[in-house]
C-alpha positions in Angstrom: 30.7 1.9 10.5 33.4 -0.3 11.7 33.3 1.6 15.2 29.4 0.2 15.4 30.5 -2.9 14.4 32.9 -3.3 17.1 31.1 -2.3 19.7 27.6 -4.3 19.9 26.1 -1.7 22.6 25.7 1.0 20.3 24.0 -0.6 17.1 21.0 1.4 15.8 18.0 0.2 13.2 18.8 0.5 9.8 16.0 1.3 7.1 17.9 0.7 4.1 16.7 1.9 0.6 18.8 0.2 -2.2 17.3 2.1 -5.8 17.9 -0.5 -9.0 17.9 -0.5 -12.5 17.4 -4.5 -13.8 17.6 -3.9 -17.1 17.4 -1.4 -19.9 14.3 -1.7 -21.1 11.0 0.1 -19.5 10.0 -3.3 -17.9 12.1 -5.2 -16.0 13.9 -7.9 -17.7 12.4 -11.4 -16.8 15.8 -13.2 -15.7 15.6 -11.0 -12.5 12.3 -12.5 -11.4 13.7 -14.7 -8.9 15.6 -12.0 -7.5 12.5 -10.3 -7.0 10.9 -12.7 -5.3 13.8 -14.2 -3.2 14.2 -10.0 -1.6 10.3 -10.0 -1.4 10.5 -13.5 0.8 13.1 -11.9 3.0 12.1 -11.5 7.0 13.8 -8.0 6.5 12.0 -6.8 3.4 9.8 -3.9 3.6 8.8 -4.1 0.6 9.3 -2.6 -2.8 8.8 1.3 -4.5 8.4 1.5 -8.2 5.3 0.3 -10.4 4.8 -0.5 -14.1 5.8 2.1 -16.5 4.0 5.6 -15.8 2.4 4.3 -12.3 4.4 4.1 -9.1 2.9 1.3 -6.8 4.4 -0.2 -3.5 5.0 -3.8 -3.9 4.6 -6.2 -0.3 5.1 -9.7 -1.6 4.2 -12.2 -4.3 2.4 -15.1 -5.3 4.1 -16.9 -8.1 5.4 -14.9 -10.9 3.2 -12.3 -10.0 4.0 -9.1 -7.5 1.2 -7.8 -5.1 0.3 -4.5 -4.9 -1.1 -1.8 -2.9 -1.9 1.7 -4.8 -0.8 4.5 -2.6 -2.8 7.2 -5.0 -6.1 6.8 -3.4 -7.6 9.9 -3.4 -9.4 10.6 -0.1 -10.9 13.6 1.5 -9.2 15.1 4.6 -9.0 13.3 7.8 -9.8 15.4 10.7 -7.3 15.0 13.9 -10.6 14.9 16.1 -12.1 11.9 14.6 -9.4 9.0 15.2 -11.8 6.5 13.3 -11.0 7.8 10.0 -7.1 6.6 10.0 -8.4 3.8 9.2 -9.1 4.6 5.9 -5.4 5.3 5.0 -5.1 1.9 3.4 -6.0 0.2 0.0 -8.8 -1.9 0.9 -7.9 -4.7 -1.7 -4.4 -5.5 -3.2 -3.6 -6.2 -6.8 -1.3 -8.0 -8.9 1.2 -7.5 -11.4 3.2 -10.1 -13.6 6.7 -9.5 -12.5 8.3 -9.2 -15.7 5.7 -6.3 -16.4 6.9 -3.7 -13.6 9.3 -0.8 -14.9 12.8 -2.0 -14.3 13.8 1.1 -11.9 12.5 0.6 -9.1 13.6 1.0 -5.0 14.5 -2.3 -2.7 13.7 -1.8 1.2 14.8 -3.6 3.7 14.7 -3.0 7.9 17.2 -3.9 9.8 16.0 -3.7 13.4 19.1 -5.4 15.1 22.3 -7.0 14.1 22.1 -9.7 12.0 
């Protein structure tokens, strides 16, 4: 690490994952609500992995004290290579949200880092 740092020419992107436990009950305690937010605001957030207890969801941002959502379980049918249209469909078609204080308390930061800061 301090080699790249030293020498600007050979930085690389950095997709970095940072797993968290904010609490130690199932849901995540309320104090870290602002935290939650304040990484969600970030220009190099990526989002967040985790969910509510017994559901994993991928969280993109927030409007208040509430997380938004998409549901990556959408069961679909097989897309076929030959008919390019259908990758369209690999999205949830209408996001959902989540008090913060409800989600389970471990849960999976991402951030991308695409140059140097």
């Amino acid at each position: 690490i301090d080699q790249l740092e030293n020498n600007n020419d050979q930085w690389r992107s950095i997709f970095l994952l940072i797993p968290v436990r904010l609490g130690y009950q199932a849901t995540c305690n309320e104090i870290y609500t602002d935290h939650i937010k304040y990484c969600l605001r970030s220009e190099w957030s990526v989002g967040i992995i985790g969910g509510r207890p017994k559901a994993s969801l991928y969280f993109i941002g927030h409007q208040d004290d509430f997380a938004i959502y998409l549901d990556p379980h959408i069961v679909q049918n097989a897309v076929q290579p030959e008919h390019p249209e259908a990758w369209q469909t690999f999205r949830c078609q209408v996001p959902q949200k989540i008090l913060i204080e409800n989600l389970d308390s471990s849960l999976a930061v991402g951030f991308f880092f695409k140059e140097k800061i």
